[in-house]
One Martini backbone bead per residue (centre of mass of N, CA, C, O) as a GRO file, in nm:
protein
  398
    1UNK     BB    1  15.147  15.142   9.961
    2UNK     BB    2  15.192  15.443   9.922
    3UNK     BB    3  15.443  15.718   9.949
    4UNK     BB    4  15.256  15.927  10.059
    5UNK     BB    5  15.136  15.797  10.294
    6UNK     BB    6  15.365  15.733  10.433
    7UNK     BB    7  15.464  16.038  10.465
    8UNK     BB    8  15.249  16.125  10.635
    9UNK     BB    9  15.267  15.895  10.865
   10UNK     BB   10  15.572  16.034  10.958
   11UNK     BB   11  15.469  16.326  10.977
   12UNK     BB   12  15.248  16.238  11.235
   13UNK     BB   13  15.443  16.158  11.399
   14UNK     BB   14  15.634  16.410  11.413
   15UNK     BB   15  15.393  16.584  11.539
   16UNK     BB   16  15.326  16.407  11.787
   17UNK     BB   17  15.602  16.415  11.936
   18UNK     BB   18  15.722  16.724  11.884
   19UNK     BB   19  15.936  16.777  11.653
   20UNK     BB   20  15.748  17.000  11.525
   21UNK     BB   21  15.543  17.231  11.424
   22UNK     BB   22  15.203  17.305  11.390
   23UNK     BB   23  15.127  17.360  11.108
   24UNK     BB   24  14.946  17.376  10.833
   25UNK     BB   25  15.039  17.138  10.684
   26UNK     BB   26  15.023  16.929  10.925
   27UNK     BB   27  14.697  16.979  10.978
   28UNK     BB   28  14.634  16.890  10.681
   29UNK     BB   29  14.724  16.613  10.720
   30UNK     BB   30  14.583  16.502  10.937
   31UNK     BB   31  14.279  16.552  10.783
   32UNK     BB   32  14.339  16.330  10.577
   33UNK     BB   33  14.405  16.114  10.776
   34UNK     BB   34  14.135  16.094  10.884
   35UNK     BB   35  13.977  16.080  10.648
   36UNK     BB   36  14.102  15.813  10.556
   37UNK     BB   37  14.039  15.637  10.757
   38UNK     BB   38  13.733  15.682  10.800
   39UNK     BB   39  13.699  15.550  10.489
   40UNK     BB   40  13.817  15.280  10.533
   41UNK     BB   41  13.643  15.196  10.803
   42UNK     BB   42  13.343  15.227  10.643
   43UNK     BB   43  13.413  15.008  10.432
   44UNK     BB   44  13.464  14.766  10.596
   45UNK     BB   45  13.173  14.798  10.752
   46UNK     BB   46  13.010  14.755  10.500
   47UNK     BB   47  13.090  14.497  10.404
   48UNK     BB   48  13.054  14.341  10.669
   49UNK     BB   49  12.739  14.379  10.655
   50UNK     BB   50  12.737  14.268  10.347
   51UNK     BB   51  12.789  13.978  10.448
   52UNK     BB   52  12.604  13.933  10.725
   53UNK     BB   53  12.340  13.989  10.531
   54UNK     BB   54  12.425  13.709  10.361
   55UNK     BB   55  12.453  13.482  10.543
   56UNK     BB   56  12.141  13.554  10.654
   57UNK     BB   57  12.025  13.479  10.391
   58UNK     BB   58  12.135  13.193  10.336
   59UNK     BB   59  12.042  13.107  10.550
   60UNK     BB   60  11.708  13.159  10.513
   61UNK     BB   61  11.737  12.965  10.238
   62UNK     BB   62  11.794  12.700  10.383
   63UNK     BB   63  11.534  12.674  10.561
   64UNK     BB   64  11.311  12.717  10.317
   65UNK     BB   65  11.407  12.457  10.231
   66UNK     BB   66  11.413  12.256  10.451
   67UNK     BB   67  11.110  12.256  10.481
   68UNK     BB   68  11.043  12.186  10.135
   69UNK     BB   69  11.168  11.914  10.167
   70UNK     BB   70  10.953  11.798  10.395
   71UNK     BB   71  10.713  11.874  10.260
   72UNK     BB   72  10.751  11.681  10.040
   73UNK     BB   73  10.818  11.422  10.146
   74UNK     BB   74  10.512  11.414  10.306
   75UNK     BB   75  10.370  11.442  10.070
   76UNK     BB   76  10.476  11.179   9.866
   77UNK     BB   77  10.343  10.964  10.137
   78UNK     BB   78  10.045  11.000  10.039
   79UNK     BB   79   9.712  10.860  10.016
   80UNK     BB   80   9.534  11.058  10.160
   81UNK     BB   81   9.331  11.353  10.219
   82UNK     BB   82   9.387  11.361  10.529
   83UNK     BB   83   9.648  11.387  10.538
   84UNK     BB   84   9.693  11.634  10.364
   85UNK     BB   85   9.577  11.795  10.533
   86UNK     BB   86   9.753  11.790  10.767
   87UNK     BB   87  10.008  11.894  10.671
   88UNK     BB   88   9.901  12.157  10.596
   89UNK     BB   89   9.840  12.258  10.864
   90UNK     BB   90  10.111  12.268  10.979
   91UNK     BB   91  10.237  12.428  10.751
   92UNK     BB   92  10.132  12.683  10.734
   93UNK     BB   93  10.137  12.770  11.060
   94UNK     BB   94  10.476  12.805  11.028
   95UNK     BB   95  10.486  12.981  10.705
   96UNK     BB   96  10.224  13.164  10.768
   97UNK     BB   97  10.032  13.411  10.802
   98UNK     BB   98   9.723  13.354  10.984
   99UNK     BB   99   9.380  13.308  11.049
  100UNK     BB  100   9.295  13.196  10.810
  101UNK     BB  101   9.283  12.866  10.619
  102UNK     BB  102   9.209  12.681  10.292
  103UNK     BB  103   9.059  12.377  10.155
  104UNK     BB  104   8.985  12.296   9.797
  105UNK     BB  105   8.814  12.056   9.616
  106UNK     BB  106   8.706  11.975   9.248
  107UNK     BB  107   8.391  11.810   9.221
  108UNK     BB  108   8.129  11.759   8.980
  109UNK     BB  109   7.953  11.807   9.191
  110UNK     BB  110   8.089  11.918   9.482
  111UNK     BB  111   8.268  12.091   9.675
  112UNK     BB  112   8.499  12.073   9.890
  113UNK     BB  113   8.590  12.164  10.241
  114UNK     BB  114   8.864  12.300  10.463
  115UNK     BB  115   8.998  12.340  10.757
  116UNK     BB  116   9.381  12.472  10.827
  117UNK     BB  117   9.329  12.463  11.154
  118UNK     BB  118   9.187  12.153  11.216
  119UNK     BB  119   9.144  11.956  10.955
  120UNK     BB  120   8.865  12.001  10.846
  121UNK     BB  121   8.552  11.913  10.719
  122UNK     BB  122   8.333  12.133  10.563
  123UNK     BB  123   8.051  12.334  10.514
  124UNK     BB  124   7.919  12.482  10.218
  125UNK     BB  125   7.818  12.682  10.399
  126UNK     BB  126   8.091  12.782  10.575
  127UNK     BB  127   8.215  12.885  10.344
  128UNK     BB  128   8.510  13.148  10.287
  129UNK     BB  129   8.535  13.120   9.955
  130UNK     BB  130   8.469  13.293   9.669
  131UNK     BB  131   8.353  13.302   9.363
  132UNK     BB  132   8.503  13.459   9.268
  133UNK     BB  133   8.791  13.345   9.332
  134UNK     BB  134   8.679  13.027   9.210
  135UNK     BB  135   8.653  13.179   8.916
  136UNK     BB  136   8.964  13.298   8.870
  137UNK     BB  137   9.131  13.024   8.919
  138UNK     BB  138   8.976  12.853   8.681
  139UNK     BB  139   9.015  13.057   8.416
  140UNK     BB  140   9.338  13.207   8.490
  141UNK     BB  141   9.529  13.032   8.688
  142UNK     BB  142   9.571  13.221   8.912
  143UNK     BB  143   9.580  13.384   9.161
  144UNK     BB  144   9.451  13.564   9.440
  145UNK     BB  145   9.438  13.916   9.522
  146UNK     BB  146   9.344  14.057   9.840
  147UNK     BB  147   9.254  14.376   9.928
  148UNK     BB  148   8.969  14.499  10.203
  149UNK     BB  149   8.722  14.647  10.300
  150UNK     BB  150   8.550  14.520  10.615
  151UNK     BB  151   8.263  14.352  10.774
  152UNK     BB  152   8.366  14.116  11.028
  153UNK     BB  153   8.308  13.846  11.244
  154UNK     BB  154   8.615  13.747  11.264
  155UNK     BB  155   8.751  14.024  11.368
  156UNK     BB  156   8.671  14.108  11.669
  157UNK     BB  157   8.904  14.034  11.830
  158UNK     BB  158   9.083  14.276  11.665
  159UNK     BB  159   9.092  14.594  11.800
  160UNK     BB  160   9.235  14.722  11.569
  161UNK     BB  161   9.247  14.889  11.270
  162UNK     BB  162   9.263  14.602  11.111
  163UNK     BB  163   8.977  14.461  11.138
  164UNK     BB  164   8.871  14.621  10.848
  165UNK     BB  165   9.078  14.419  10.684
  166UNK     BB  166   9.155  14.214  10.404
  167UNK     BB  167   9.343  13.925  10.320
  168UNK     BB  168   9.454  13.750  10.035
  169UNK     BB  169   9.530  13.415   9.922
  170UNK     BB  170   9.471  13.234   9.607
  171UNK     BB  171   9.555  12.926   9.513
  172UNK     BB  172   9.596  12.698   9.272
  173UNK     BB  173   9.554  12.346   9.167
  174UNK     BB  174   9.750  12.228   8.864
  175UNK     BB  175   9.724  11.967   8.677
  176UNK     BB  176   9.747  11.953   8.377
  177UNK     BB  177   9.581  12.214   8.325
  178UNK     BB  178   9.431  12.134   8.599
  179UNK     BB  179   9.186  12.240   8.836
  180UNK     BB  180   9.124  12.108   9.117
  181UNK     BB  181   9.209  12.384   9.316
  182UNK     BB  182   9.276  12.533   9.655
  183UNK     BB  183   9.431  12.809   9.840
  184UNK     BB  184   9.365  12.968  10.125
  185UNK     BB  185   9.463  13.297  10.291
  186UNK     BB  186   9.401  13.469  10.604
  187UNK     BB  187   9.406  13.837  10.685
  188UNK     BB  188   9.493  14.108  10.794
  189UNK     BB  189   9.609  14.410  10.706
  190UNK     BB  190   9.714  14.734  10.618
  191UNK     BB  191   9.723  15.093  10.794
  192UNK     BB  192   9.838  15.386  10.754
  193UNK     BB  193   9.881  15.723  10.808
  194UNK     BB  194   9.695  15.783  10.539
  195UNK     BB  195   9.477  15.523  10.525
  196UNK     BB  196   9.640  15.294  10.351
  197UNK     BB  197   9.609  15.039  10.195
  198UNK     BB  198   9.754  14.669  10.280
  199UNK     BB  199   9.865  14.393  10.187
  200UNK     BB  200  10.018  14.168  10.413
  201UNK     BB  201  10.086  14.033  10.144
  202UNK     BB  202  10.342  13.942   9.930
  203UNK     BB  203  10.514  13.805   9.659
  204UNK     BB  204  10.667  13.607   9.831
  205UNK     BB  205  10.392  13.451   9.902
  206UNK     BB  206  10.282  13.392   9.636
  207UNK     BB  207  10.533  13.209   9.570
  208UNK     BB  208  10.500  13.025   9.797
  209UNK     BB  209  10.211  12.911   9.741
  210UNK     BB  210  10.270  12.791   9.439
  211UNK     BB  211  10.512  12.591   9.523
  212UNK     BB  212  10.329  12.402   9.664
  213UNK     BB  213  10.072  12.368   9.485
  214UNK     BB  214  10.226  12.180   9.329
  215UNK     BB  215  10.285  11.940   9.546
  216UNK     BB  216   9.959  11.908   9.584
  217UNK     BB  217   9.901  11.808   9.298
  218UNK     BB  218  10.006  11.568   9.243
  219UNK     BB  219   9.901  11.446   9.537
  220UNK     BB  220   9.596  11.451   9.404
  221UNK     BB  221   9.663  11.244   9.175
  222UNK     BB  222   9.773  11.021   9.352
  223UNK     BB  223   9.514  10.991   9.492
  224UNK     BB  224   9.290  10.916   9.295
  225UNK     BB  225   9.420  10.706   9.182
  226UNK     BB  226   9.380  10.521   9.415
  227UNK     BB  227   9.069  10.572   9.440
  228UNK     BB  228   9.028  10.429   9.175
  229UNK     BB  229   9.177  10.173   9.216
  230UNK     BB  230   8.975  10.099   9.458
  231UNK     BB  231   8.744  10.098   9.363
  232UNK     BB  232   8.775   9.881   9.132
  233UNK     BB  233   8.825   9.651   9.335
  234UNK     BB  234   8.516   9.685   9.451
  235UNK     BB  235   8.367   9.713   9.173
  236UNK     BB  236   8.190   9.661   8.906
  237UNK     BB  237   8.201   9.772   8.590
  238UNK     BB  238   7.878   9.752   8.502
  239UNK     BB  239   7.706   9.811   8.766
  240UNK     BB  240   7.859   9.975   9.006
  241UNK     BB  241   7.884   9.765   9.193
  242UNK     BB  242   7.973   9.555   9.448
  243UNK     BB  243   8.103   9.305   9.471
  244UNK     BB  244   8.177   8.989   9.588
  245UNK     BB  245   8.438   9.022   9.769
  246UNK     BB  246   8.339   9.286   9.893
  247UNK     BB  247   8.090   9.150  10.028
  248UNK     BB  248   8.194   8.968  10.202
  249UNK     BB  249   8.393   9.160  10.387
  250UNK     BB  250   8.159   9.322  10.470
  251UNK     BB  251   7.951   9.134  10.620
  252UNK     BB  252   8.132   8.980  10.807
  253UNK     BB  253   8.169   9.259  10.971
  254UNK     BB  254   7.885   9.318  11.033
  255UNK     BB  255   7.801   9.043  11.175
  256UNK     BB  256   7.999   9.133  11.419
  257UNK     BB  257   7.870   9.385  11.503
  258UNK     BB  258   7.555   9.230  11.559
  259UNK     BB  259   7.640   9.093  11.773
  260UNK     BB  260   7.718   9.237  11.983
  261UNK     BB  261   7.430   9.394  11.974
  262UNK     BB  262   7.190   9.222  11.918
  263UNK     BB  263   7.108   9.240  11.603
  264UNK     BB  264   6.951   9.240  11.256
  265UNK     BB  265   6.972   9.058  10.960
  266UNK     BB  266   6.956   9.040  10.607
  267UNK     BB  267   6.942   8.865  10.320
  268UNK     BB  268   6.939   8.892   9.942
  269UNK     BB  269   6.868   8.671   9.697
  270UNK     BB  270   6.901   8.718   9.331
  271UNK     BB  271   6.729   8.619   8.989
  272UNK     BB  272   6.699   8.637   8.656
  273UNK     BB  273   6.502   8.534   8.490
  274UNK     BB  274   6.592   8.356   8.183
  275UNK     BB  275   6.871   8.484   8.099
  276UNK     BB  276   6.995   8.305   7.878
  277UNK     BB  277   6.766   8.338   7.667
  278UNK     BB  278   6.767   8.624   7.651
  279UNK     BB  279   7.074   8.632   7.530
  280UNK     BB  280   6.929   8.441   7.286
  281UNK     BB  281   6.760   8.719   7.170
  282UNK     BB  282   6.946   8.972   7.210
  283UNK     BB  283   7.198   8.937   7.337
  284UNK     BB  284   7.457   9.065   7.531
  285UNK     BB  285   7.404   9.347   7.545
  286UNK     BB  286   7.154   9.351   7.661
  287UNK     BB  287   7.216   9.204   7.905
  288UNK     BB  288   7.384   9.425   8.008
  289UNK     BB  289   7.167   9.645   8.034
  290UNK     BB  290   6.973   9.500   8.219
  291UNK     BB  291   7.214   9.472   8.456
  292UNK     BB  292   7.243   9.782   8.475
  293UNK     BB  293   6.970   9.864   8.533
  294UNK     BB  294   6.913   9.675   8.808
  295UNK     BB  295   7.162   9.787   8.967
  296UNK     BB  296   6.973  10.073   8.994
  297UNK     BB  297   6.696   9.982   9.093
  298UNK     BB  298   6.875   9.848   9.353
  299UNK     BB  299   6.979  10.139   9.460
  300UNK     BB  300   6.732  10.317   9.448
  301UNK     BB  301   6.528  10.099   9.660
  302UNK     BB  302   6.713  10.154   9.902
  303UNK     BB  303   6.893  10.220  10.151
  304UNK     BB  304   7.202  10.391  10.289
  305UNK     BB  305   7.232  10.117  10.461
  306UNK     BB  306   7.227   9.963  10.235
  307UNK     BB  307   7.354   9.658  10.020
  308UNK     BB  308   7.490   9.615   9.699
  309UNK     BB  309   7.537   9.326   9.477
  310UNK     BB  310   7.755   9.146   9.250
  311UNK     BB  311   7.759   8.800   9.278
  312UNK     BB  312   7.708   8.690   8.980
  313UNK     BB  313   7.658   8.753   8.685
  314UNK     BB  314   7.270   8.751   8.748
  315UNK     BB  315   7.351   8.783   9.064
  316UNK     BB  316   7.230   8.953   9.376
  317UNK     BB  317   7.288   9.146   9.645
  318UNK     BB  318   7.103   9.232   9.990
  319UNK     BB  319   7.215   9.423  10.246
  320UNK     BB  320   6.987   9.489  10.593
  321UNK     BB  321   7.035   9.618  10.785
  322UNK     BB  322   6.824   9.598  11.115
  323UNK     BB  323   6.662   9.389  10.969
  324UNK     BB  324   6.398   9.143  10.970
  325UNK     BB  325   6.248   8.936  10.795
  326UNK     BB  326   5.999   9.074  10.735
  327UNK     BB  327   6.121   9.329  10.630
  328UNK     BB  328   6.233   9.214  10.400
  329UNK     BB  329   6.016   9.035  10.287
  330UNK     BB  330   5.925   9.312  10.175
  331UNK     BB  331   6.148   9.435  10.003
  332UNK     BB  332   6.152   9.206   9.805
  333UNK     BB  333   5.920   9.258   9.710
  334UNK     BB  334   5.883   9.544   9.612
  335UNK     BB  335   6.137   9.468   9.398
  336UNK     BB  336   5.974   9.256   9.231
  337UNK     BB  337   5.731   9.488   9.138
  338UNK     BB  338   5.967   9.687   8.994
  339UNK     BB  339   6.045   9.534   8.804
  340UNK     BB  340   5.806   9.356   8.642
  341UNK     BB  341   5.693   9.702   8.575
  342UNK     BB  342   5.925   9.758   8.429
  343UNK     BB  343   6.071   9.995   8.167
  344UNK     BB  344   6.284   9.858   7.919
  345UNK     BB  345   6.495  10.001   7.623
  346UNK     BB  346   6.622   9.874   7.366
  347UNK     BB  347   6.674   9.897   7.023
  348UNK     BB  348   6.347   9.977   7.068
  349UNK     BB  349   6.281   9.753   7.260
  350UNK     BB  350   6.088   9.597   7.522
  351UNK     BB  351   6.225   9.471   7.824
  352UNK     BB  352   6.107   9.193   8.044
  353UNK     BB  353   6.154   9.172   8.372
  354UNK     BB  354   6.241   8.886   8.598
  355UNK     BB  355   6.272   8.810   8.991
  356UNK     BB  356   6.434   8.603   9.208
  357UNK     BB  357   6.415   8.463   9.572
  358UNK     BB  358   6.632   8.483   9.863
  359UNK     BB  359   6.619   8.456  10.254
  360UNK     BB  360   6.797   8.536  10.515
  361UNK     BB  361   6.813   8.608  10.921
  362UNK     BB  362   6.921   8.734  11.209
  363UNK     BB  363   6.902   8.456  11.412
  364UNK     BB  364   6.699   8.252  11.263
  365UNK     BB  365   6.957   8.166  11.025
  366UNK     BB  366   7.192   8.230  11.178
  367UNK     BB  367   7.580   8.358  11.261
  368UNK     BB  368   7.686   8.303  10.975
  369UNK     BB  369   7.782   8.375  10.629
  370UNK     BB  370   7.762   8.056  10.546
  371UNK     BB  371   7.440   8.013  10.648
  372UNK     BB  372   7.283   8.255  10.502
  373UNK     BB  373   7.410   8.169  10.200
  374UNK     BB  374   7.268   7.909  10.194
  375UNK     BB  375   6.964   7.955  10.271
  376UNK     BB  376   6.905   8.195  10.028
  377UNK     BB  377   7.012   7.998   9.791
  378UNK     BB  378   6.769   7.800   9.847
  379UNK     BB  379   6.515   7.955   9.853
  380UNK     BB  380   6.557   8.045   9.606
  381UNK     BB  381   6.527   7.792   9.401
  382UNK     BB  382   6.255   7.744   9.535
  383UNK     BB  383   6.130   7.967   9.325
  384UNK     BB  384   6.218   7.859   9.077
  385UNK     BB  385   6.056   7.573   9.131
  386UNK     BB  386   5.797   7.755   9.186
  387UNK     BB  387   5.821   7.964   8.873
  388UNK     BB  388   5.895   8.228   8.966
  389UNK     BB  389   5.855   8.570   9.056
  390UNK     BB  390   5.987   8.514   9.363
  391UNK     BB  391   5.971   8.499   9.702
  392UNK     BB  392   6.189   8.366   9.977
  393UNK     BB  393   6.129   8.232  10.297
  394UNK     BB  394   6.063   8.109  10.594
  395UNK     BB  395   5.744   8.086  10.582
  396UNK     BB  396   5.730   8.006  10.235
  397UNK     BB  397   5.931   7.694  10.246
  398UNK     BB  398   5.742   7.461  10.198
   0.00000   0.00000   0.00000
């Protein structure tokens, strides 16, 4: 403390005292001293503020680390998309102004699209999210940041005047350069007092939305990545039918579903005839192609709820839900009819096969899957010994 100061301090116990009178010079120090406390209290006051208001953004910093500390955990525990859309739908509703938000997902046939306030996924016919869009931020890599004036019935609800204002922002899902998808929320926007529109979301929304897709484009890569595992585990390699393992696992499970029912099950063992031969005379790759291309022919002859498997080798299984024993040798001569009949082209050569079959049925030849496949390949073998190129069912068994 200087020693002016002191002196003034002095001064004013002195004037207010009332041991000398108040002059001019007296009232001057007085004016000084309220003066200087006044500035130094208000000093102070500003600290405290700027403290308090430090402290209050710290806290704020805190909160949503911990929101993103919880949200990446979550997400890196998921295995299927369906946790991931739930996770998101939590996450988005608790961190973000949202009347609507979507997840798109881009795949070779067509894009997928989730509504994240449901958790569902909606029909392509359904989606929110512009071409435009989705076109932006496959080709530019960045966000899309969107507010203007609409005239939209998802808005009716909103009686005031923001109702007629759209705010978007559409975030890629970007994992090693490739835009797997994208993250869109959407709100009304704001209009001053002079009519200029605003878009409702920040800088710092569009930073936090892009933070987050960082961490959903990993979950989406080792997700896809699981789902090409369990894919490969349970198709052929050669002719992407279900193999062996999960034909039998597959089978059993509906066999046990269609007892419950009382309801027709059917199964078809094919075998493409003197395939052996055909290997010693064209190669092992032609046989390869005859595989690939049969697997094709019997998956696109039969319904979308009928189920065919490469059995082994150069056998093929068909299972028929709902089929009783006739319909299906219906369908095995049909199947018979139409491989005999195809052209099959391989380094310039035409290919022809036959493929023999045996049938057997629930509930006409037994109601457990040892017992029906014991049966159909046997009725098999009866068609090979019987010259190959045919069909053997319940009826011509004999």
């Amino acid at each position: 403390m200087s020693p002016l100061f002191i002196a003034v301090i002095l001064a004013f116990i002195i004037y207010k005292s009332g041991m000398v009178k108040k002059t001019p010079a007296l009232l001057k120090y007085r004016d000084k001293i309220n003066t200087d406390f006044t500035e130094r209290k208000n000093k102070i006051i500003i600290k405290e503020r700027g403290i308090d208001e430090a402290i209050d953004g710290l806290e704020r910093d805190i909160r949503e680390i911990e929101v993103l500390y919880q949200f990446i955990k979550d997400v890196n525990a998921v295995i299927s998309l369906k946790e991931l859309v739930e996770i998101l739908t939590k996450h988005i509703s608790r961190n973000f102004i949202v009347m609507e938000a979507y997840l798109v997902i881009f795949q070779a046939e067509k894009n997928i699209y989730y509504d994240l306030r449901e958790s569902i996924e909606i029909d392509t016919a359904e989606k929110k999210i512009e071409e435009v869009a989705i076109d932006w931020i496959k080709n530019k890599k960045k966000s899309y940041f969107k507010v203007e004036e609409i005239t939209d019935s998802r808005f009716e609800s909103i009686s005031d005047l923001r109702a007629s204002i759209f705010s978007a922002i559409l975030s890629p899902i970007i994992f090693e350069e490739k835009v797997l998808g994208g993250i869109e929320i959407i709100n009304c926007g704001i209009r001053d007092d002079k009519e200029k529109v605003f878009n409702v979301y920040t800088k710092e929304d569009v930073e936090k939305l892009e933070l987050l897709t960082q961490f959903i484009a990993i979950a989406l890569d080792r997700i896809n990545l699981y789902i090409r595992m369990e894919d490969l585990s349970i198709h052929d390699s050669l002719t992407n039918l279900y193999n062996y393992r999960h034909f039998i696992e597959r089978f059993e499970e509906e066999i046990e579903i269609f007892k419950k029912n009382n309801s027709f099950i059917s199964l078809i063992l094919i075998d493409i005839d003197h395939f052996k031969d055909f290997n010693d005379r064209f190669g092992h790759k032609a046989g390869d192609y005859v595989l690939s291309e049969l697997g094709k022919i019997l998956k696109s002859s039969v319904r979308n709820i009928d189920f065919v498997a490469r059995y082994g080798g150069e056998e093929f299984a068909v299972y028929l839900p709902e089929t009783d024993h006739e319909g299906a040798y219906t369908t095995a001569e049909r199947l018979r009819n139409d491989i005999e009949n195809v052209s099959l082209i391989f380094d310039g050569k035409r290919l022809g096969i036959t493929i023999s079959g045996g049938i057997s049925s629930m509930p006409e030849d037994g109601d457990n899957i040892k017992k029906l496949i014991e049966i159909a390949d046997n009725r098999l073998y009866k068609s090979k010994r019987d010259g190959r190129n045919r069909m053997t069912g319940y009826r011509n068994n004999e």
